[in-house]
C-alpha positions as a Markdown table, in Angstrom:
| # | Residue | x | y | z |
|---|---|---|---|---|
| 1 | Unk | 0.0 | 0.0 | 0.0 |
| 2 | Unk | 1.7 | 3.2 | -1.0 |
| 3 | Unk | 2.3 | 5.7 | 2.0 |
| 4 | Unk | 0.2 | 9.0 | 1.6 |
| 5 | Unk | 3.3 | 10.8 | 3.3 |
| 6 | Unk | 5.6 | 10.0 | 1.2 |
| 7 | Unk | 7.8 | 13.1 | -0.4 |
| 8 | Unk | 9.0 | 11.2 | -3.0 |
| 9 | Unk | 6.4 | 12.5 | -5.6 |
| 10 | Unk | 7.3 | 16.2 | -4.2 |
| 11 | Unk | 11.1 | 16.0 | -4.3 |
| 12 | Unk | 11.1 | 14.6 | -8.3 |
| 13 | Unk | 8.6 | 17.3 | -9.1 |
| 14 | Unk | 11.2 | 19.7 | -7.4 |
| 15 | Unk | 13.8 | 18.1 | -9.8 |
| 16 | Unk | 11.8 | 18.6 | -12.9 |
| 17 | Unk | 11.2 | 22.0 | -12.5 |
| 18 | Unk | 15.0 | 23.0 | -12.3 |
| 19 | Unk | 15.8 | 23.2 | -8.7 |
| 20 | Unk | 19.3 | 21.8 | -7.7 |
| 21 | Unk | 19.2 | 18.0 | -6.3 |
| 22 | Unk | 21.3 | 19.2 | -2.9 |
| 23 | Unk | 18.5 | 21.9 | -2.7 |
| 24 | Unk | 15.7 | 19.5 | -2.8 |
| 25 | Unk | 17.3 | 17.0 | -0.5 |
| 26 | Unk | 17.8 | 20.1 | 2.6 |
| 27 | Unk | 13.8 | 20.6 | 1.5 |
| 28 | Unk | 12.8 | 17.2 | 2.1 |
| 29 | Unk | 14.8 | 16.7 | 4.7 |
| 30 | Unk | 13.4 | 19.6 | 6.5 |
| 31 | Unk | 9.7 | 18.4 | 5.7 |
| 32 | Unk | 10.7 | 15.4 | 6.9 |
| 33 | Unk | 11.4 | 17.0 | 10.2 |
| 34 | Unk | 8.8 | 19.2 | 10.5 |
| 35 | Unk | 6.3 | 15.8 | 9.4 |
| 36 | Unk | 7.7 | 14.1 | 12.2 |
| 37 | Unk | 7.0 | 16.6 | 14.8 |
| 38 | Unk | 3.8 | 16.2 | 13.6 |
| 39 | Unk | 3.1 | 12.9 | 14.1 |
| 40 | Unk | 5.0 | 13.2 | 17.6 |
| 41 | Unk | 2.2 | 15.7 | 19.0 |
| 42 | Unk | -0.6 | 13.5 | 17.7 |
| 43 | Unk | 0.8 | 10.5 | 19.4 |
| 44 | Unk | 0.8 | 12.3 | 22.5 |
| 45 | Unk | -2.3 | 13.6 | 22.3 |
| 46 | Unk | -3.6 | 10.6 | 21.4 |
| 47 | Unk | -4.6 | 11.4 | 18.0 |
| 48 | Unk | -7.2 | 9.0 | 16.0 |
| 49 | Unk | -6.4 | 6.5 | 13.4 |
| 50 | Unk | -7.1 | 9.3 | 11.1 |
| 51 | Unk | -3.5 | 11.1 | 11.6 |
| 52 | Unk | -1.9 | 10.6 | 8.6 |
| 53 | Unk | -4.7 | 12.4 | 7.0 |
| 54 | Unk | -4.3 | 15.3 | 9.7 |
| 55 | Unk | -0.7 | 15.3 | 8.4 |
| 56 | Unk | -1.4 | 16.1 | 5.0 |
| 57 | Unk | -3.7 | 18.8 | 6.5 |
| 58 | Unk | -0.8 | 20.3 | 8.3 |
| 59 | Unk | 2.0 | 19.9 | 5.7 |
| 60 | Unk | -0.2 | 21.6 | 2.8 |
| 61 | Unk | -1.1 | 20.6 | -1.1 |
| 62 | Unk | 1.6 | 19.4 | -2.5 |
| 63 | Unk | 1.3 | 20.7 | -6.0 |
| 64 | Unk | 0.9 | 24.2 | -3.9 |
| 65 | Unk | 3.9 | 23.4 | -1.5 |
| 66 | Unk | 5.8 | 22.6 | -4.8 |
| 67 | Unk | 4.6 | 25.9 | -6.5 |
| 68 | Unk | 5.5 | 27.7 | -3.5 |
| 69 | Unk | 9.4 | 26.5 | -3.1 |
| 70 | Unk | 10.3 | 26.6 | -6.3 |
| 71 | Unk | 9.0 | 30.0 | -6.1 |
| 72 | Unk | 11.2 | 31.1 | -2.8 |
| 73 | Unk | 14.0 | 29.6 | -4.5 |
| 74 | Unk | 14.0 | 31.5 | -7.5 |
| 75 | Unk | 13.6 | 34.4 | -6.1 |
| 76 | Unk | 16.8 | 34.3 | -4.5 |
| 77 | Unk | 19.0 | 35.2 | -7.5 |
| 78 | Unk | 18.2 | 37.6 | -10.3 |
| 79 | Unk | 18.5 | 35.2 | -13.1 |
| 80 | Unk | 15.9 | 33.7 | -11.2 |
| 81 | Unk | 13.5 | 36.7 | -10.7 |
| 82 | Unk | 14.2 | 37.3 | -14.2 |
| 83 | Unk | 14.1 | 34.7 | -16.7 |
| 84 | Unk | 13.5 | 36.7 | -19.9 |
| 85 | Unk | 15.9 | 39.7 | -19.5 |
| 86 | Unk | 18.6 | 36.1 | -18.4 |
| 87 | Unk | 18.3 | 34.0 | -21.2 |
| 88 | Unk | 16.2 | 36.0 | -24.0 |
| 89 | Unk | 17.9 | 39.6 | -23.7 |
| 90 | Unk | 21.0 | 39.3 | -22.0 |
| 91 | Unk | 22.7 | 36.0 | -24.1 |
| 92 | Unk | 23.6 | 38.1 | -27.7 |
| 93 | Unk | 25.4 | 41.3 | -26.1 |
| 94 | Unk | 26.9 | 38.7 | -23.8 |
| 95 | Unk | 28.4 | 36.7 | -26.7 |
| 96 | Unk | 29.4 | 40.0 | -28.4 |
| 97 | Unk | 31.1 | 41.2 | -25.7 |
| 98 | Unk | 32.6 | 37.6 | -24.8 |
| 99 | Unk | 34.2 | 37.8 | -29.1 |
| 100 | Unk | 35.4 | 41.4 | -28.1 |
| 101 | Unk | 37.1 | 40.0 | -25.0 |
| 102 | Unk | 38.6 | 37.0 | -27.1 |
| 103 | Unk | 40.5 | 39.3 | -29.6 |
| 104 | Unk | 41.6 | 41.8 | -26.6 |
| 105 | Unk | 43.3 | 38.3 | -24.8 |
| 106 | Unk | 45.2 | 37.4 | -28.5 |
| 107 | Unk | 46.1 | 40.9 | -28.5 |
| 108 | Unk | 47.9 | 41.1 | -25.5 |
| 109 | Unk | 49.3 | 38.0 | -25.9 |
| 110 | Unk | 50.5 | 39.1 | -29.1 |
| 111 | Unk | 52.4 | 42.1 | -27.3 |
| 112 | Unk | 53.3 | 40.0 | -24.8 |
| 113 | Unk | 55.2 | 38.1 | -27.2 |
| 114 | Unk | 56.7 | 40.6 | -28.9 |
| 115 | Unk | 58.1 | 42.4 | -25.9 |
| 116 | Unk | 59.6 | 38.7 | -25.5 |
| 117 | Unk | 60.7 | 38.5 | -28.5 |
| 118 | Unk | 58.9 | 36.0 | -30.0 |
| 119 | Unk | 56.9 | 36.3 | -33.0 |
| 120 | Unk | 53.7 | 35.1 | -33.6 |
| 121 | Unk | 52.5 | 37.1 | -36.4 |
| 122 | Unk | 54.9 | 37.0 | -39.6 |
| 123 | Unk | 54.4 | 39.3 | -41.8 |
| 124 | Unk | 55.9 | 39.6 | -45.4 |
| 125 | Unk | 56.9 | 36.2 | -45.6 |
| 126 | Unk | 55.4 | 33.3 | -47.0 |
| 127 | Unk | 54.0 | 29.9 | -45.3 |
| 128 | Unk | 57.3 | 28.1 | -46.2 |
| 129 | Unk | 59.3 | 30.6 | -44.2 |
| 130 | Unk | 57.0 | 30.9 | -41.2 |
| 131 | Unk | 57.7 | 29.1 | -37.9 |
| 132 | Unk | 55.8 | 26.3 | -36.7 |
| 133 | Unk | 55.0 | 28.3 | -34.0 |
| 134 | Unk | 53.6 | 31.5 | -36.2 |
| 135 | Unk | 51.4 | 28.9 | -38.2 |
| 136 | Unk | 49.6 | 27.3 | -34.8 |
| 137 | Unk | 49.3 | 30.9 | -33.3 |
| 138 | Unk | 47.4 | 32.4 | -36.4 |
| 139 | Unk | 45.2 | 29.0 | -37.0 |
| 140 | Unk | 44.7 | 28.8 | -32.7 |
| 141 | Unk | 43.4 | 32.7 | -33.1 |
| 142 | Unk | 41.4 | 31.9 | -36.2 |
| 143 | Unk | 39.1 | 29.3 | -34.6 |
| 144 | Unk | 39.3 | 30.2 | -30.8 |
| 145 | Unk | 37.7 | 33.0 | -32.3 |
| 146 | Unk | 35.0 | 31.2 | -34.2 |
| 147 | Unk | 34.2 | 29.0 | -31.2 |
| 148 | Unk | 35.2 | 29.7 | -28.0 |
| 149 | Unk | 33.3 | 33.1 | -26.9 |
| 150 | Unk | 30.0 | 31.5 | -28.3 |
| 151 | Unk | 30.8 | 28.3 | -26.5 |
| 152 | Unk | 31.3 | 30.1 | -23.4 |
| 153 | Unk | 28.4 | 31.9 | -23.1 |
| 154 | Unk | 26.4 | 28.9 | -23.8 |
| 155 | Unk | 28.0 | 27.3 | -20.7 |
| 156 | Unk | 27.4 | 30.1 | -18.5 |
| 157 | Unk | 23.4 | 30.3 | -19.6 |
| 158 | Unk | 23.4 | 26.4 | -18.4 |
| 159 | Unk | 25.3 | 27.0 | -15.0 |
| 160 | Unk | 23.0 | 30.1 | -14.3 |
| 161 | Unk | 19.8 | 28.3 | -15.3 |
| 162 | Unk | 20.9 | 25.6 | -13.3 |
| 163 | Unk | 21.5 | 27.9 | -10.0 |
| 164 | Unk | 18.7 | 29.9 | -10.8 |
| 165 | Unk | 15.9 | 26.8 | -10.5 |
| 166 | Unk | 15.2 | 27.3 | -14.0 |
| 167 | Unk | 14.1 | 24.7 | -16.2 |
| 168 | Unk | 15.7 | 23.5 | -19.4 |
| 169 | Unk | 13.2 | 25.4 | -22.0 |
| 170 | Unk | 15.5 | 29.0 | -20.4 |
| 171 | Unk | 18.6 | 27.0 | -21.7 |
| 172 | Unk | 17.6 | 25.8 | -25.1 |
| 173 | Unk | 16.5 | 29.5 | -25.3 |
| 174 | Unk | 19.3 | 31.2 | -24.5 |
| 175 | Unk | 22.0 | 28.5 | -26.9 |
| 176 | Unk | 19.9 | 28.9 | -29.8 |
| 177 | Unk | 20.0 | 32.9 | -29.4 |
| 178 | Unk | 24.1 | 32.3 | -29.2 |
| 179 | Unk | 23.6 | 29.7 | -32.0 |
| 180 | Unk | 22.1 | 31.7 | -34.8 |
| 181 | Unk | 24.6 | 35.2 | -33.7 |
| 182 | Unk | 27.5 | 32.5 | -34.0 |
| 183 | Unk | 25.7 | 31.6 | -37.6 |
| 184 | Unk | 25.6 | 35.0 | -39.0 |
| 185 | Unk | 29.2 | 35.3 | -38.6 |
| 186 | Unk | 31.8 | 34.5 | -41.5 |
| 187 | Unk | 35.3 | 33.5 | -40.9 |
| 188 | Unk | 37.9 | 33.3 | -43.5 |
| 189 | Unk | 41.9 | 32.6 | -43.0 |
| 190 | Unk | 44.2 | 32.1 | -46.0 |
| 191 | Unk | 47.9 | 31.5 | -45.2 |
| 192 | Unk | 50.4 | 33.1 | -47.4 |
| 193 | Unk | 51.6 | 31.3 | -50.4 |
| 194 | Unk | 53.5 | 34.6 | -51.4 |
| 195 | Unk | 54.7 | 37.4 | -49.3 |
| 196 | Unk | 52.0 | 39.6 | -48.3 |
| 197 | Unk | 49.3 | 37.4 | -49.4 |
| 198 | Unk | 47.8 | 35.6 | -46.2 |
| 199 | Unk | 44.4 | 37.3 | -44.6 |
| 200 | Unk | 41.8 | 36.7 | -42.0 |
| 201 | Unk | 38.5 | 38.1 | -42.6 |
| 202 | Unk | 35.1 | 38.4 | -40.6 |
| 203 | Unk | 32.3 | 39.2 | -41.7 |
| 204 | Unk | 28.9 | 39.9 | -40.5 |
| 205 | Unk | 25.3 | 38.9 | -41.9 |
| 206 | Unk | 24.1 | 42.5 | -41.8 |
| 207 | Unk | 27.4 | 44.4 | -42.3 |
| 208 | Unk | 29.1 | 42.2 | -45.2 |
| 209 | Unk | 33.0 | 42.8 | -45.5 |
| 210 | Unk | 33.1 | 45.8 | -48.3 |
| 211 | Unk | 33.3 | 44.9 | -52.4 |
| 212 | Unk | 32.2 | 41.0 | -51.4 |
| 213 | Unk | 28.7 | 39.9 | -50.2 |
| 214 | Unk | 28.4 | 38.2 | -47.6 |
| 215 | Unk | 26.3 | 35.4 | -49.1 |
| 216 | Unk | 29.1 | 34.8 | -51.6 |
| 217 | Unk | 31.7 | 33.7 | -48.8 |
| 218 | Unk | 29.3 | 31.9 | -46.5 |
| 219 | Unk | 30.2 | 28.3 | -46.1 |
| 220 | Unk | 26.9 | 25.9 | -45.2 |
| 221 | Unk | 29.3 | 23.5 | -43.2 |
| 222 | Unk | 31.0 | 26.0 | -41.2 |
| 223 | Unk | 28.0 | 27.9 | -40.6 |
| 224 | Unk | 26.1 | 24.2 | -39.1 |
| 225 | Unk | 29.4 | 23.7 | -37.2 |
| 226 | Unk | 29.0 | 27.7 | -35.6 |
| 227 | Unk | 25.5 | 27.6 | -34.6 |
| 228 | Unk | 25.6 | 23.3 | -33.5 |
| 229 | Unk | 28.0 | 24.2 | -30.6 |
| 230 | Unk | 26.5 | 26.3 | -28.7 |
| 231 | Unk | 23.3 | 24.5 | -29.4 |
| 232 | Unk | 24.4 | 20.9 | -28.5 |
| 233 | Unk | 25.7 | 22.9 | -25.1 |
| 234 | Unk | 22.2 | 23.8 | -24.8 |
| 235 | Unk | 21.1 | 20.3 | -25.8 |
| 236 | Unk | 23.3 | 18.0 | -23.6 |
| 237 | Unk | 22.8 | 20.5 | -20.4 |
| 238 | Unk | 18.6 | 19.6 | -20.9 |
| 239 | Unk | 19.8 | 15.7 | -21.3 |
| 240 | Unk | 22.1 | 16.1 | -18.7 |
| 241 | Unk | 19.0 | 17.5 | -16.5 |
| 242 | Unk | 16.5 | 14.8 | -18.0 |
| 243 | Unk | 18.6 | 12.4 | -16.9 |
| 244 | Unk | 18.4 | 13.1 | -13.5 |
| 245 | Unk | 16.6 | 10.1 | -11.9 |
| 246 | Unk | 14.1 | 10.0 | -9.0 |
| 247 | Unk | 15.1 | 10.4 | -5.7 |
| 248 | Unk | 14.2 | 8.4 | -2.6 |
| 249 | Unk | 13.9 | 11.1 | -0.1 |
| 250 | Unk | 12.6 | 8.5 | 3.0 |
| 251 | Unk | 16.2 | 7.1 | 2.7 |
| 252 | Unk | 17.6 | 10.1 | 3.4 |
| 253 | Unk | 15.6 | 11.0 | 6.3 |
């Protein structure tokens, strides 16, 4: 016969709704507690057969109690309190800003190196007379750049929906917002087969590079590759979170 005090159905609904497993667990535990006080001042008093019902009484719904954590919880943290201005608004000047931030890092690393004496950019030469070094700087720079600020972001929007209580719907939001900026952006890197020859261009779906449309150097694999990462973040951060199997919260009473 299944016990109408259990937690057990509370605690997963906790879980699918975003709230943190070591969250839920303090919760239950704490319910737990409180249910067992309960049940302590009815047996001294005597109480009727009828007690468990009483209990449920005293403890509340539990769709409400559910509605009403998840709601205390979330209103802890601003991503919390606000979901939309998180994961719908913030994510694209966030990714912008992350891109600026990656070419400022290559740039003082590239001062860096030249106040060391060692050269990462070659300029003038061909690829045959380039250093192995110069080649693995320019191609590191090349697709850091492509990836790494887009893939960033998308990792931060699945650690804050995560501490935030928010469900995975915020996440897939927020990565297919970084995925289609990362889309609209073209890359291009040519190394040198003469001197002065070699070029890495950008480009921009509404601000084309100047003399070239943008259309005409847009690569259908490269752009799938640009907006898949951040997506498949995204993606295996809601697995990840569907994964998460039911807990026993009696155990850990």
């Amino acid at each position: 016969m299944p016990n109408p005090l259990s937690l057990d159905h509370l605690a997963n609904d906790l879980l699918r709704r975003g709230l943190p497993r070591q969250y839920v667990r303090r919760v239950v535990r704490e319910l737990l507690e409180h249910r067992t006080d309960i049940l302590d001042e009815q047996s001294t008093a005597d109480a009727a057969p009828g007690a468990p019902t009483l209990v449920g009484d005293r403890l509340g719904d539990q769709a409400a109690l559910a509605d009403c954590i998840v709601a205390q919880y979330r209103a802890q943290t601003f991503c919390g309190r606000h979901p939309i201005l998180t994961f719908v608004v913030a994510p694209i000047p966030l990714a912008i800003l992350a891109w600026i931030g990656v070419v400022l890092i290559f740039t003082l690393l590239d001062w860096v190196g030249e106040w060391l004496g060692v050269a990462a950019w070659t300029e003038g030469k061909p690829l045959a007379e380039w250093p192995v070094f110069a080649v693995w700087c320019v191609l590191s720079f090349y697709y850091v750049l492509m990836f790494a600020p887009f893939a960033l972001v998308s990792a931060a929007i699945c650690r804050l929906a995560r501490r935030a209580g928010r469900s995975s719907r915020w996440v897939l939001v927020g990565c297919l917002l970084v995925g289609l900026l990362a889309a609209s952006v073209s890359y291009g890197c040519k190394l040198p087969d003469a001197p002065r020859t070699g070029s890495i261009t950008i480009a921009w779906l509404l601000y084309p590079a100047p003399g070239q449309p943008l259309l005409h150097r847009l690569s259908f694999t490269q752009q799938l590759l640009q907006f898949a990462v951040p997506l498949g973040i995204g993606l295996y951060a809601a697995w990840k979170s569907s994964r998460r199997g039911p807990t026993t919260c009696e155990v850990s009473a």
